[in-house]
Each structure stands twice: as structure tokens, then as C-alpha cells.
Backbone as JSON, one array per atom type, in Angstrom:
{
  "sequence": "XXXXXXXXXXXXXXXXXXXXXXXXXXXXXXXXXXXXXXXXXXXXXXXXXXXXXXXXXXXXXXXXXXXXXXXXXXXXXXXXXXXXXXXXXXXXXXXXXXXXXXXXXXXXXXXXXXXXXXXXXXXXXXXXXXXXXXXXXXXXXXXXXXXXXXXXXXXXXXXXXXXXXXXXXXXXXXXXXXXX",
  "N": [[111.06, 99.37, 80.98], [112.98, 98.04, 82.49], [111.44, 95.63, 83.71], [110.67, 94.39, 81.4], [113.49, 93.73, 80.51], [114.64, 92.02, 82.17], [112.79, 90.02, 82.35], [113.49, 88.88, 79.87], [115.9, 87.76, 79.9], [114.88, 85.85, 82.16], [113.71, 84.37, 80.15], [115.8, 83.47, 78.78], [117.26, 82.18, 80.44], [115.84, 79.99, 80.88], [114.99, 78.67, 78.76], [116.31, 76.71, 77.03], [115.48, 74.97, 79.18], [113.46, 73.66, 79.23], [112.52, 71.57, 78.98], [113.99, 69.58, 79.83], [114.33, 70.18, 82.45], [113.54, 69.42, 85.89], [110.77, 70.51, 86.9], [111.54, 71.22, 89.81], [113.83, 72.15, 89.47], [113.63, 74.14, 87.57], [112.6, 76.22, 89.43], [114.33, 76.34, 91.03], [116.26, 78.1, 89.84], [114.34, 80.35, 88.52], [114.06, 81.02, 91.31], [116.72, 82.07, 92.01], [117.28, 83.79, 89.95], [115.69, 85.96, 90.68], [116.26, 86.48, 92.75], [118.41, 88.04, 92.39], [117.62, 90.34, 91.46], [116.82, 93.01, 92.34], [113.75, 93.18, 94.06], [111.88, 92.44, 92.1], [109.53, 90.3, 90.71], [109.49, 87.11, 89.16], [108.14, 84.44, 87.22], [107.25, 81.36, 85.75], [105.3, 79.54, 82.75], [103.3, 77.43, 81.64], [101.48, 76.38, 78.44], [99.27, 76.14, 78.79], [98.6, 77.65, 81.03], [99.24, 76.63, 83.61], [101.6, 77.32, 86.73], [104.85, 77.2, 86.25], [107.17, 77.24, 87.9], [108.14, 80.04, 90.07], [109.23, 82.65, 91.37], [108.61, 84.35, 94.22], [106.72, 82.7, 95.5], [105.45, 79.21, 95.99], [105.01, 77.33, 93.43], [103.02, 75.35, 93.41], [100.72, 75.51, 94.69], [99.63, 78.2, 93.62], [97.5, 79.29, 91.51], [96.0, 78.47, 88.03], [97.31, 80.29, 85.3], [96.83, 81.2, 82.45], [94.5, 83.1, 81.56], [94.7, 85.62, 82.51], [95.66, 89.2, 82.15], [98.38, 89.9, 80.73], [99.21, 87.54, 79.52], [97.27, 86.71, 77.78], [97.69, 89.06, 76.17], [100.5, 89.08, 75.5], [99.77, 86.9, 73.61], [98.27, 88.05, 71.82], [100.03, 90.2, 70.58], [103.02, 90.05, 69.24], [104.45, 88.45, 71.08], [104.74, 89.88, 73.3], [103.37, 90.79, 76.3], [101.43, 93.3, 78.38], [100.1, 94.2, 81.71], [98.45, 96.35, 84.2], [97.98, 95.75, 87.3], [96.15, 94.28, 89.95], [97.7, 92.29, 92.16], [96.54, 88.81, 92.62], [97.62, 87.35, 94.29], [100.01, 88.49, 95.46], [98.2, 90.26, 96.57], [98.6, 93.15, 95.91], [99.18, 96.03, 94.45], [100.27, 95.23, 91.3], [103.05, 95.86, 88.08], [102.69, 94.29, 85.44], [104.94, 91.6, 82.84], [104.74, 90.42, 79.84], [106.41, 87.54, 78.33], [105.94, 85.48, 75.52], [107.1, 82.23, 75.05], [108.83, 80.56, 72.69], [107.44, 77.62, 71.07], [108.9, 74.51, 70.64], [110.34, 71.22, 69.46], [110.97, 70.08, 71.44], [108.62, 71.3, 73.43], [105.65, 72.53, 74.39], [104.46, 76.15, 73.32], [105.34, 78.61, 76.13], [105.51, 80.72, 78.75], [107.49, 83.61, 79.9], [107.31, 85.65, 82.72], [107.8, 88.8, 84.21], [107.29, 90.72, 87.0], [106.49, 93.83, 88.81], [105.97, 95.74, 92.19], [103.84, 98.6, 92.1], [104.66, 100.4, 93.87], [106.88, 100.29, 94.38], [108.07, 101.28, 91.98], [106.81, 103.67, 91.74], [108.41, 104.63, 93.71], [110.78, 104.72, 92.29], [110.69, 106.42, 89.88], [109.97, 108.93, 91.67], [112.25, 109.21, 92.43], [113.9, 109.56, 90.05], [112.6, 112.08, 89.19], [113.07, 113.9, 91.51], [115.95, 113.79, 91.12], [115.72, 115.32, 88.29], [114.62, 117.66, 88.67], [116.42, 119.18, 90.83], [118.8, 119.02, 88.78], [117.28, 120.91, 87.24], [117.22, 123.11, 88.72], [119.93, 123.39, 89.01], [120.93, 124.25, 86.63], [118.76, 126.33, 85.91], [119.84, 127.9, 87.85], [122.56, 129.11, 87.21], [122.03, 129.6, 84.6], [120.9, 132.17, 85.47], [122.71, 133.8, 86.72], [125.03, 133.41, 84.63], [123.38, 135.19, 82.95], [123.26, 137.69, 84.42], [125.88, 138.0, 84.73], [126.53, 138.85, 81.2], [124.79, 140.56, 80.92], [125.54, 142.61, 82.08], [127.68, 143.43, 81.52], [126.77, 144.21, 78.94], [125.24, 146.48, 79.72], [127.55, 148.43, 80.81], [128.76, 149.91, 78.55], [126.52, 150.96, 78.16], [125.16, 152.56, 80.18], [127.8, 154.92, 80.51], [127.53, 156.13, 78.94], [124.98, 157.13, 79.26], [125.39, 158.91, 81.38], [127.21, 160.32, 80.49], [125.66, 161.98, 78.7], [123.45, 163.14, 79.89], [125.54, 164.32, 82.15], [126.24, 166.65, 79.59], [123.51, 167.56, 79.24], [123.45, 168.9, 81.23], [125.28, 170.99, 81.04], [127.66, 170.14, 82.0], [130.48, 169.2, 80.5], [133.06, 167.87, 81.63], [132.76, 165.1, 82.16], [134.15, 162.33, 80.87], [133.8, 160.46, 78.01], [133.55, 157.15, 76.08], [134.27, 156.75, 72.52], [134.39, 154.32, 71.4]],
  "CA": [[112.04, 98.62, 80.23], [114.0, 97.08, 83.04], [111.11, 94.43, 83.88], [110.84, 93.42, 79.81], [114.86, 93.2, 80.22], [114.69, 90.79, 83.69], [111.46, 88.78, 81.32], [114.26, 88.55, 78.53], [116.79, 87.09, 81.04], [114.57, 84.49, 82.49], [113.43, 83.58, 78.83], [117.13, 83.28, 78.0], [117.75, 81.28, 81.13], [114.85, 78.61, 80.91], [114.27, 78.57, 77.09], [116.39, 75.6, 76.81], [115.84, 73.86, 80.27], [112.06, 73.89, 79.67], [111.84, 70.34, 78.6], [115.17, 68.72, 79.97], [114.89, 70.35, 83.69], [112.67, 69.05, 86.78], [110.24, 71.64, 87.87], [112.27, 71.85, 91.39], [115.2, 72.97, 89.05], [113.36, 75.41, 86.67], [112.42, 76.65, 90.23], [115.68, 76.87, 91.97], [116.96, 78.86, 88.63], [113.63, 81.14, 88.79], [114.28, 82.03, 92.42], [117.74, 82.38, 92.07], [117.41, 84.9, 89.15], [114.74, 86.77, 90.92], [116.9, 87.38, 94.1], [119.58, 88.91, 91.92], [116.58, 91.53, 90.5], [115.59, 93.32, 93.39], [112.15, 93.52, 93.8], [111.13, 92.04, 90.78], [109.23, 89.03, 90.88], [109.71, 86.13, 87.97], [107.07, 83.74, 87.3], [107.5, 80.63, 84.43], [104.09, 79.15, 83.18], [103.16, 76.85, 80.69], [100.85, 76.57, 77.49], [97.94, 75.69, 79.84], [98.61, 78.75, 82.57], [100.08, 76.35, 85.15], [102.72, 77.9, 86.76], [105.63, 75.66, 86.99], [108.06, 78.14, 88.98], [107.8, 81.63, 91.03], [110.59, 83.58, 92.4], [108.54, 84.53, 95.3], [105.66, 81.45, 95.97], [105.19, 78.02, 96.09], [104.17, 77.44, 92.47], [102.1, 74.24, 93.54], [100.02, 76.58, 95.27], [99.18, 79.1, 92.52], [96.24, 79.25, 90.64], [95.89, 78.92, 87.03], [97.47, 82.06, 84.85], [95.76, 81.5, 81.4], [93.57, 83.46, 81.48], [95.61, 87.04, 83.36], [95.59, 89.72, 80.67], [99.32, 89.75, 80.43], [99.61, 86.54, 78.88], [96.48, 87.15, 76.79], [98.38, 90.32, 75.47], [101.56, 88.28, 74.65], [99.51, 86.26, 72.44], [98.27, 89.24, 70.79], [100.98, 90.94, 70.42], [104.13, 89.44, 68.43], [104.57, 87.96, 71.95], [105.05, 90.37, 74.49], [102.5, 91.55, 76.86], [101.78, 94.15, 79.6], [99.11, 94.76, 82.27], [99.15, 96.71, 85.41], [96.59, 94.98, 87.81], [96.58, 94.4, 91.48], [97.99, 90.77, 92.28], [95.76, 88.11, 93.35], [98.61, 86.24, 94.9], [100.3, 89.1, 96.85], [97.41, 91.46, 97.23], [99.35, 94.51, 95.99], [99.14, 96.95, 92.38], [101.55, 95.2, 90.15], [102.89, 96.18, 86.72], [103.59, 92.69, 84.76], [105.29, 92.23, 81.2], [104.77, 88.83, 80.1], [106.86, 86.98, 76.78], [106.38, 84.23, 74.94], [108.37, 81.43, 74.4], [108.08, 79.67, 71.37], [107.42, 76.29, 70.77], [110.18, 73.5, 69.88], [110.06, 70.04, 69.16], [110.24, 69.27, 72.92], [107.72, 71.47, 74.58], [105.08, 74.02, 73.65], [105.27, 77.49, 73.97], [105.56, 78.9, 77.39], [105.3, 81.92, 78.88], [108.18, 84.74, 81.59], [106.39, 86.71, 83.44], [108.64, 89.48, 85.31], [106.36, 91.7, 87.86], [106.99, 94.87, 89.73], [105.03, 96.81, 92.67], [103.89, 99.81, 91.63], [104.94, 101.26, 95.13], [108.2, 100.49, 93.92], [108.1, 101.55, 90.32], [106.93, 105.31, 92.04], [109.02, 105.0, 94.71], [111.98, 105.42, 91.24], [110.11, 107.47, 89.27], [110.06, 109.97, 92.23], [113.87, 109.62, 92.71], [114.09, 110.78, 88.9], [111.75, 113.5, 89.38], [114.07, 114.76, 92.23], [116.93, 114.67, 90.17], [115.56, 116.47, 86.86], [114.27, 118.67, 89.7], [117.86, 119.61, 90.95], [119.23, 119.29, 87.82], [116.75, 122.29, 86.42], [117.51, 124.12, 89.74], [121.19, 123.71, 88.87], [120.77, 124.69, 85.63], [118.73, 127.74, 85.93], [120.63, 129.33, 88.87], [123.75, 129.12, 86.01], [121.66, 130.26, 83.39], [120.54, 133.05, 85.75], [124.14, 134.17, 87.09], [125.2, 134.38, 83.4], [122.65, 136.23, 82.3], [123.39, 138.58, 85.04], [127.39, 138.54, 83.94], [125.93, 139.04, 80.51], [123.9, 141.69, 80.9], [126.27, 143.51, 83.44], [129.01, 143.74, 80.55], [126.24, 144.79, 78.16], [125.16, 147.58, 79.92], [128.31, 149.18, 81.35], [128.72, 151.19, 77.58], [125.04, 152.31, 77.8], [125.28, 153.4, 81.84], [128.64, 155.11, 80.53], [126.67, 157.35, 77.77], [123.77, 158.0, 80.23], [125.98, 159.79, 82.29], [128.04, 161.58, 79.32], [124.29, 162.35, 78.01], [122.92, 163.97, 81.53], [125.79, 165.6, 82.26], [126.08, 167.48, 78.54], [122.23, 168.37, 78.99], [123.41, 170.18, 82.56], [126.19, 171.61, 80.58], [128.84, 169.3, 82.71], [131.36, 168.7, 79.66], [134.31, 167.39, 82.35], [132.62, 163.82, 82.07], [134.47, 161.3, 79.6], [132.65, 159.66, 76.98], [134.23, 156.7, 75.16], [133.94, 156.64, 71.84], [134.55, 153.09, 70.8]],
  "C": [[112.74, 97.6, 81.12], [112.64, 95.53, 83.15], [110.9, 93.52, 82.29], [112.56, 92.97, 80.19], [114.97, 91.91, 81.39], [113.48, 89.78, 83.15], [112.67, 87.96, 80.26], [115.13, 87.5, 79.35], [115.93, 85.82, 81.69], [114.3, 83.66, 81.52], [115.01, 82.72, 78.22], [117.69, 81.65, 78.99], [116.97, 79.67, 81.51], [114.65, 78.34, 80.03], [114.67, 77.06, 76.89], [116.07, 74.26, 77.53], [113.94, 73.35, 79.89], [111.74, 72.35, 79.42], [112.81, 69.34, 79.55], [115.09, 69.22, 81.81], [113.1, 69.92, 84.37], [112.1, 70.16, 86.97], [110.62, 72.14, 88.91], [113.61, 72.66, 90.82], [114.74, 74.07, 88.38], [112.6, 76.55, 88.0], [113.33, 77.4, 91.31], [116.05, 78.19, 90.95], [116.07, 79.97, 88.75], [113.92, 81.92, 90.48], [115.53, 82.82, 92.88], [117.72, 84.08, 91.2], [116.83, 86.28, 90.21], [115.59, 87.01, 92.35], [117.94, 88.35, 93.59], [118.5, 90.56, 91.44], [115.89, 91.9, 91.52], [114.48, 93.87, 93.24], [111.49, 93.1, 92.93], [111.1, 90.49, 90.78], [109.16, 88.74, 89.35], [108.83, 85.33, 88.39], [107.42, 82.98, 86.0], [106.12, 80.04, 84.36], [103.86, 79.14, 82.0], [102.25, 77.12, 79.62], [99.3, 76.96, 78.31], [97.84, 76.58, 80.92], [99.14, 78.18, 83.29], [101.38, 76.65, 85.29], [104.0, 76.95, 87.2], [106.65, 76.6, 87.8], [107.72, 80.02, 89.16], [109.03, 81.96, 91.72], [109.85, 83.84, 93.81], [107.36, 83.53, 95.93], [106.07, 80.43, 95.48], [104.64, 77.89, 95.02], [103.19, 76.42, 92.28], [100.63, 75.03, 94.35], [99.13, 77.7, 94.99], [98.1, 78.54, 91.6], [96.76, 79.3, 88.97], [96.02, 80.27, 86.46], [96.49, 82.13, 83.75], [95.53, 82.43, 81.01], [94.02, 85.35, 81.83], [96.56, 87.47, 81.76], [97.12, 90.25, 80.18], [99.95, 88.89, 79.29], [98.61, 86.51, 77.87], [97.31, 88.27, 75.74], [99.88, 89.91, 74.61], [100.85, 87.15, 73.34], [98.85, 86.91, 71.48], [98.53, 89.99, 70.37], [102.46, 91.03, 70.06], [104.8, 88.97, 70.18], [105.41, 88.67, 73.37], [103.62, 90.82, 75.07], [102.64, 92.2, 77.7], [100.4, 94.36, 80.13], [99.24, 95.27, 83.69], [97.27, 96.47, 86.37], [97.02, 94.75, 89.36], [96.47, 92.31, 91.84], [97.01, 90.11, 93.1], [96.39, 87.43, 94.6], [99.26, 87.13, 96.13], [99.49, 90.08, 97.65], [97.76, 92.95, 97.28], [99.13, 95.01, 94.65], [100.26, 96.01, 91.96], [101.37, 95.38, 89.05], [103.73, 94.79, 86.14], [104.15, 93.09, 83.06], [105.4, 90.29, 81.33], [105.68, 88.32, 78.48], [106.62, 85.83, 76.38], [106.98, 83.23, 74.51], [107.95, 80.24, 73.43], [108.37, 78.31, 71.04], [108.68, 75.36, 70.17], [109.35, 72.4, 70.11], [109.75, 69.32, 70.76], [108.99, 69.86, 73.69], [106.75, 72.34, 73.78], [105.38, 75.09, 73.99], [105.23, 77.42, 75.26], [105.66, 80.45, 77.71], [106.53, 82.64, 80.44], [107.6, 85.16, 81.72], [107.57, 87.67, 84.82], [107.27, 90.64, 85.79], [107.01, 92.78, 88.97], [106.04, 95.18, 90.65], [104.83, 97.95, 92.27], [104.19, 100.83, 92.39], [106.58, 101.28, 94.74], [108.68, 101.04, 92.79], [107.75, 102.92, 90.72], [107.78, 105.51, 92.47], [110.56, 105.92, 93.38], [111.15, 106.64, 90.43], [109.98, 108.94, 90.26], [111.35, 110.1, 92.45], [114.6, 110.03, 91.25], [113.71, 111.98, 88.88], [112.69, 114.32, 90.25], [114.92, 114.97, 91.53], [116.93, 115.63, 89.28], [115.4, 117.42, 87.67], [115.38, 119.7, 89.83], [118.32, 120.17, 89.81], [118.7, 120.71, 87.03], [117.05, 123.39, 87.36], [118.89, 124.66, 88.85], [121.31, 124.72, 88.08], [120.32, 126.27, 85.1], [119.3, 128.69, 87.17], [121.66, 129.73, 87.65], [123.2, 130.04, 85.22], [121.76, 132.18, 83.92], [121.89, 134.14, 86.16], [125.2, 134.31, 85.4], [124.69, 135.4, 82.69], [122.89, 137.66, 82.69], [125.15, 139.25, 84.55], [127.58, 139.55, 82.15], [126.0, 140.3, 79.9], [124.54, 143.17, 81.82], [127.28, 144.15, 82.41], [128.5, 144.33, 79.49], [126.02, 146.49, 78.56], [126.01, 148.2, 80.46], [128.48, 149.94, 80.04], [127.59, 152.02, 77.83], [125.43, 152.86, 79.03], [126.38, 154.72, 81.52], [128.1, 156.58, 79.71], [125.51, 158.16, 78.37], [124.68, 159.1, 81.06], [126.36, 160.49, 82.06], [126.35, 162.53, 78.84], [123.96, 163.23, 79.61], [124.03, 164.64, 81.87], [125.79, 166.7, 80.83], [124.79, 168.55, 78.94], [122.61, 169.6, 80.08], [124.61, 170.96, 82.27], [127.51, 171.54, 81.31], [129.63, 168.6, 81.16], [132.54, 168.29, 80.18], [134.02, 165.57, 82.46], [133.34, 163.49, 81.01], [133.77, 160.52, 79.04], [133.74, 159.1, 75.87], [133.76, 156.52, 73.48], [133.76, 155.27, 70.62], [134.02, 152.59, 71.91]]
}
């Protein structure tokens, strides 16, 4: 969810500039965003795949997107997409989410592209796992320490009758036995 929400955010923040701003500005604005979102690379990129800004490259530099099944998937998909693929550009697993931006009178559509590592995307997913972890520790020591309070308060009548019961049988009637 967070890289669709950091896609939504660059869509929000270039939607209008896309016709009215220089490529060096829809660039400054892309790298700017993308330093505030750690770790998460932003990418802007036209009808045609060319990428006109990158949070972390030189987007004169970059290859044609097109065709990268992210942006395929946003156009088959009421305009979001997702693919988890290993980057050409940095040479690492990433998980992308790509959106569409829809056509106006000044430009055609266009396409955000927010990207994660997937070394980073475990790295959280294992710092949840620890917590629920804990958290079930916590949880069942509690459970287990009531159960024991419980069960301690349950059986002090029966223990109380075993004892009235065993002595009777040995014909020890000086034990007390409550009756409530």
C-alpha cells in the first residue's frame, strides 16, 4: 500500500505540471518527492515510455519504459499496475506499482511509477513478524498466568473435599469440610 500511496502523491504532484513544467522541473519535483520517501524510488514517463524524470537517475539516460509490465498492467487495469521484477537500471529485485494519468487537453496520458527493493520491503515485513512474534509471546505468557490464577481458585474447593473424602474413608472425621 505505501508505494501505491507515494505513486498517488507524485500523480497529485505532477498531474497538473505535466504540460506547463520543463522536464528539469518535473525532475527537480520528482527527486525532491522521492528523497522525502525513503527508499522508494519515483519515476514519471510519458505516453510513449520515455521517461521524463527519476528520483534516483539521469532520465536522459534511461531506456524506453513502454513496454515494462507495470505500465502494461496499468493499462489493463482501471489504471493501476503492479510487477515485481528485478530492475534493469539498478540491477536489484524491485516491486513497482505504476498509475495512470489521464489525458487532458494539454498532454496525453502519462504514467507514476513508485518502486521499492524487495530487500527492503523484507527487511519490514520481518520487523512485523518480530513484533506479532512478541506480541503472541506477550499474550500467551498472560493467557498462561491466568489460566494458572484461574484454575488455582477452581480447584482449591475440589483439593478441600479430597481431603474431607480421604480422611472420612480412614475414619479421620476431625477434618472440616465446607459446605458452600
Amino acid at each position: 500500500m505505501r508505494l501505491h500511496d507515494s505513486a498517488v502523491i507524485l500523480k497529485r504532484h505532477v498531474n497538473d505540471r505535466l504540460t506547463s513544467e520543463q522536464s528539469s522541473e518535473l525532475q527537480k519535483i520528482v527527486v525532491s518527492l522521492g528523497k522525502q520517501m525513503n527508499q522508494t524510488r519515483l519515476t514519471l514517463v510519458d505516453a510513449t515510455g520515455l521517461v521524463l524524470a527519476d528520483s534516483d537517475r539521469d532520465p536522459s539516460a534511461m531506456g524506453n519504459h513502454r513496454h515494462r509490465e507495470e505500465f502494461k498492467k496499468a493499462d489493463e487495469n482501471k489504471g493501476v499496475g503492479s510487477a515485481l521484477r528485478r530492475s534493469p537500471t539498478l540491477r536489484t529485485p524491485m516491486y513497482y506499482v505504476a498509475i495512470r494519468v489521464p489525458p487532458t487537453d494539454e498532454h496525453e496520458h502519462a504514467y507514476v511509477r513508485a518502486a521499492m527493493p524487495l530487500d527492503s520491503i523484507d527487511h519490514q515485513v520481518n520487523k512485523i513478524k518480530t513484533k506479532l512474534w512478541t506480541l503472541a509471546t506477550v499474550v500467551g505468557i498472560a493467557a498462561l498466568i491466568s489460566n494458572y490464577a484461574v484454575v488455582g481458585h477452581l480447584m482449591r474447593p475440589l483439593s478441600a473435599f479430597n481431603k474431607a473424602v480421604a480422611a472420612i474413608t480412614s475414619y479421620d472425621y476431625s477434618v472440616p469440610y465446607m459446605t458452600r
